[in-house]
N, CA, C and O atoms as CSV, one atom per row, in Angstrom:
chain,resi,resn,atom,element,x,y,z
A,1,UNK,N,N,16.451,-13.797,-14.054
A,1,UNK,CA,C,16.238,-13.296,-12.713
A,1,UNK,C,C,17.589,-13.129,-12.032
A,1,UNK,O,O,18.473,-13.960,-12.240
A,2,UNK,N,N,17.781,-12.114,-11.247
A,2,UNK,CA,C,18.729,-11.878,-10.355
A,2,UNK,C,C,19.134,-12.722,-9.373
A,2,UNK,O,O,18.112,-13.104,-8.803
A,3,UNK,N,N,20.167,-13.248,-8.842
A,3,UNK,CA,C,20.602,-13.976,-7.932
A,3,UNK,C,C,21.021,-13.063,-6.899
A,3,UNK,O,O,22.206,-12.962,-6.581
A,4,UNK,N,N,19.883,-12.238,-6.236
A,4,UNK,CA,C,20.864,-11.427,-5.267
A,4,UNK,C,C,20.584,-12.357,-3.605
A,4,UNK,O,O,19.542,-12.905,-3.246
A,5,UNK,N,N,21.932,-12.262,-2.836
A,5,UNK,CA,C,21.802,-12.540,-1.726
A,5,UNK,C,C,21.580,-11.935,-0.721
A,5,UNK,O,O,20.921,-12.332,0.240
A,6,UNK,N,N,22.249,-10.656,-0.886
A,6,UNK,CA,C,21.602,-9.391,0.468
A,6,UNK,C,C,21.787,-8.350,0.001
A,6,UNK,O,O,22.356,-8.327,-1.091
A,7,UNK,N,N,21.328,-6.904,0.723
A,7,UNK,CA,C,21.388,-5.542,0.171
A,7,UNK,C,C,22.024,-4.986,1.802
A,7,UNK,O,O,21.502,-5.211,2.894
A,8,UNK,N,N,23.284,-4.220,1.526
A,8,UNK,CA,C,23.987,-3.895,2.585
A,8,UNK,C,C,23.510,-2.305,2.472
A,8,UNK,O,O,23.081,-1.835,3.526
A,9,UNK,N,N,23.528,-1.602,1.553
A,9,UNK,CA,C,23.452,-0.061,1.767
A,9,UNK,C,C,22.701,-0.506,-0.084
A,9,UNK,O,O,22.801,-1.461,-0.854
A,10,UNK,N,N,21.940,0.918,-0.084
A,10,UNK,CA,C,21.024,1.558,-1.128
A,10,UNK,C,C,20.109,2.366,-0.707
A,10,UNK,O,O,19.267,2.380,0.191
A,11,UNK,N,N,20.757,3.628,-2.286
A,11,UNK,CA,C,20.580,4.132,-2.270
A,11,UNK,C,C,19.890,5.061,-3.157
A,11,UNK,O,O,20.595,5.876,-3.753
A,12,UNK,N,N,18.180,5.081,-3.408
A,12,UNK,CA,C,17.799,5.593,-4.990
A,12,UNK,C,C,17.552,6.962,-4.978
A,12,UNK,O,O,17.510,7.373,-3.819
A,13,UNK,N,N,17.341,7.987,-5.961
A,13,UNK,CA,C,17.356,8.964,-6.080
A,13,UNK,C,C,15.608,8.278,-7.320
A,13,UNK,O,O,15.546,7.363,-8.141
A,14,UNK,N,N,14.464,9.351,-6.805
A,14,UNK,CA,C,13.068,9.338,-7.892
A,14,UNK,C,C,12.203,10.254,-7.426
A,14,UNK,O,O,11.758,10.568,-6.322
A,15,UNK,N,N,12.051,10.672,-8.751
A,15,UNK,CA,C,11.048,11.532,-8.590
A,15,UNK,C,C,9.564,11.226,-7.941
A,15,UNK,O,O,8.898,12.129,-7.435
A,16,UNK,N,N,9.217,10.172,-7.994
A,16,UNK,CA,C,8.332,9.276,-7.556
A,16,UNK,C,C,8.496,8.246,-6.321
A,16,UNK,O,O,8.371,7.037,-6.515
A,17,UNK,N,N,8.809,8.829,-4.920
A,17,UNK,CA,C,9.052,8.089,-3.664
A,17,UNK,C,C,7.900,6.739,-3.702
A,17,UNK,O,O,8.295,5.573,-3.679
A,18,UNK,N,N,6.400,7.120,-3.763
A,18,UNK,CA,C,5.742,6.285,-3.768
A,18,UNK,C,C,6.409,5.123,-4.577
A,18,UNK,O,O,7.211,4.289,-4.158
A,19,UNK,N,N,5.932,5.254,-5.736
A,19,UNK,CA,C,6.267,4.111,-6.836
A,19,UNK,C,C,7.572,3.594,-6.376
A,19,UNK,O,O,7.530,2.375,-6.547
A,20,UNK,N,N,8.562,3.891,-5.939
A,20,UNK,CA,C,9.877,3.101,-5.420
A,20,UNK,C,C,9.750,2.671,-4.068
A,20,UNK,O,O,10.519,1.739,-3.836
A,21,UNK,N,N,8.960,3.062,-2.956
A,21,UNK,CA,C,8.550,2.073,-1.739
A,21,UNK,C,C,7.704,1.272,-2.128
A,21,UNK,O,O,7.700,0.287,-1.390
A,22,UNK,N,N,6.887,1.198,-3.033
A,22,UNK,CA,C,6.113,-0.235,-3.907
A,22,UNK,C,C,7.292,-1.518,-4.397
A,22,UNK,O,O,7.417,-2.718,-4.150
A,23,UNK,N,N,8.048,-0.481,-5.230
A,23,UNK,CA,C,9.239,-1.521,-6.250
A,23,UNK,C,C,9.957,-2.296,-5.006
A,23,UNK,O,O,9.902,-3.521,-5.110
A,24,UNK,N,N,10.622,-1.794,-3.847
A,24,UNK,CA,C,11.663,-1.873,-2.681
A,24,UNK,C,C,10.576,-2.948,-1.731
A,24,UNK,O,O,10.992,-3.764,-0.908
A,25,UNK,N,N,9.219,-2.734,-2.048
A,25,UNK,CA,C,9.045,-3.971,-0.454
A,25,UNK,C,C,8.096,-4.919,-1.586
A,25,UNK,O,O,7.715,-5.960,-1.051
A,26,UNK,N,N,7.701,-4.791,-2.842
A,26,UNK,CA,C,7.020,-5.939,-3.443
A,26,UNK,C,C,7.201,-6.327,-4.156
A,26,UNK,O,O,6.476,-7.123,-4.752
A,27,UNK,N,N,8.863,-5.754,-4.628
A,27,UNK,CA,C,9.433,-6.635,-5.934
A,27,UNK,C,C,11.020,-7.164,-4.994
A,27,UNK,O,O,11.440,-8.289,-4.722
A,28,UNK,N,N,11.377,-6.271,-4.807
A,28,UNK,CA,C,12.902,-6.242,-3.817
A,28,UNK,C,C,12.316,-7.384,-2.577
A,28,UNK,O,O,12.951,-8.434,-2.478
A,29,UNK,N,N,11.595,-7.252,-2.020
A,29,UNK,CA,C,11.152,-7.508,-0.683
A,29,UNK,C,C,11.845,-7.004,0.541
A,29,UNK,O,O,12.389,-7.681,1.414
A,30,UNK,N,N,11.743,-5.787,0.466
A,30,UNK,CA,C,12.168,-4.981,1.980
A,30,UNK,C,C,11.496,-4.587,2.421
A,30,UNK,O,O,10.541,-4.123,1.799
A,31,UNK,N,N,11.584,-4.525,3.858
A,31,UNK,CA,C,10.646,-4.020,4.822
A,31,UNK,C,C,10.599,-2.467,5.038
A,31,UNK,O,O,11.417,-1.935,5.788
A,32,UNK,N,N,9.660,-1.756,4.394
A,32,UNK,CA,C,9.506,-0.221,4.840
A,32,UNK,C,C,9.703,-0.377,6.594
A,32,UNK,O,O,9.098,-1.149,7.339
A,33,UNK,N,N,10.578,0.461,6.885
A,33,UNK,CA,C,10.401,0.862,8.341
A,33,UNK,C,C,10.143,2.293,8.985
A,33,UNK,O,O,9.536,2.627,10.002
A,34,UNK,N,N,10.963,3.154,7.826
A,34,UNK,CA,C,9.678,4.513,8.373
A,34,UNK,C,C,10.328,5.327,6.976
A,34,UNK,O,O,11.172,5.056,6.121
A,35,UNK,N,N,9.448,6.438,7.268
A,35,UNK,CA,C,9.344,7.504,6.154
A,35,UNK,C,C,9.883,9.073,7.366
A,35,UNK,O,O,9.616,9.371,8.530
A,36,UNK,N,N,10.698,9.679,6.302
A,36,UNK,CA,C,11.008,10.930,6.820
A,36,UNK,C,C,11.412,11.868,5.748
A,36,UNK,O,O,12.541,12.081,5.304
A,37,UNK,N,N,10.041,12.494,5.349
A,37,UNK,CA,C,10.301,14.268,4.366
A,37,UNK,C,C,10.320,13.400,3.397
A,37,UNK,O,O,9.326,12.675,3.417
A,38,UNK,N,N,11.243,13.131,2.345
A,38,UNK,CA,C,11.623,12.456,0.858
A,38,UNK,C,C,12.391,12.058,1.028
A,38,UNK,O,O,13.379,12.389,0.372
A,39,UNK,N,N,12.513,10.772,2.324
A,39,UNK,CA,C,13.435,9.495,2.640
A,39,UNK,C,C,12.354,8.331,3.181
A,39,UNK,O,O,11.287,8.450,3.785
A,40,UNK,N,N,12.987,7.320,2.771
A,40,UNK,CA,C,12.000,6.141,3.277
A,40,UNK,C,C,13.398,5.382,3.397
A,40,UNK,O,O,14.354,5.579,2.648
A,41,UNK,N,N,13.363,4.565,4.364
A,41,UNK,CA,C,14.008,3.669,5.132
A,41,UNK,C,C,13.932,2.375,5.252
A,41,UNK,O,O,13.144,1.961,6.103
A,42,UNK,N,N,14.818,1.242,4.344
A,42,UNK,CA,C,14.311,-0.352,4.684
A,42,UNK,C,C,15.234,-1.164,5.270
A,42,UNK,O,O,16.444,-0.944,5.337
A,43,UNK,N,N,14.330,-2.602,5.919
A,43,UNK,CA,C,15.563,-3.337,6.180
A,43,UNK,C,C,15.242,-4.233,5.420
A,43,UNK,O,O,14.171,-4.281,4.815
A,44,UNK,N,N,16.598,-5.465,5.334
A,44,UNK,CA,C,15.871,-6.847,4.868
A,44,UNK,C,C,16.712,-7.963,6.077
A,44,UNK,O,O,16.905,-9.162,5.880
A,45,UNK,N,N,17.044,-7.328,7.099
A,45,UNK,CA,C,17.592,-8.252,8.031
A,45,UNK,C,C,16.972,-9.498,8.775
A,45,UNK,O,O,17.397,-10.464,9.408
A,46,UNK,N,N,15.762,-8.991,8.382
A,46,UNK,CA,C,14.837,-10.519,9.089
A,46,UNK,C,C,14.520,-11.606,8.418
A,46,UNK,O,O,14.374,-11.567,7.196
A,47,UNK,N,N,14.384,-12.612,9.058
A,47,UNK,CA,C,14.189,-13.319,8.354
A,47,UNK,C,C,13.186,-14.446,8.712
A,47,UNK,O,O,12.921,-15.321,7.888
């Protein structure tokens, strides 16, 4: 398992937006905060 401590900037490129706002808030644990066209937007600043 990864030892990560924070995510400052990222940035994915997929053909599949869905399937990567799944991976980003229920494997990553980031918070979707909005969607715009074929961008989705997270934070993980809270805590």
């Amino acid at each position: 398992m990864i030892d990560l401590h924070d995510i400052r900037y990222l940035r994915i490129a997929t053909p599949n937006l869905e399937q990567a706002v799944e991976f980003a808030t229920r494997i990553v644990g980031l918070e979707l905060v909005a969607r715009e066209g074929k961008a989705a937007y997270f934070r993980s600043d809270r805590v």
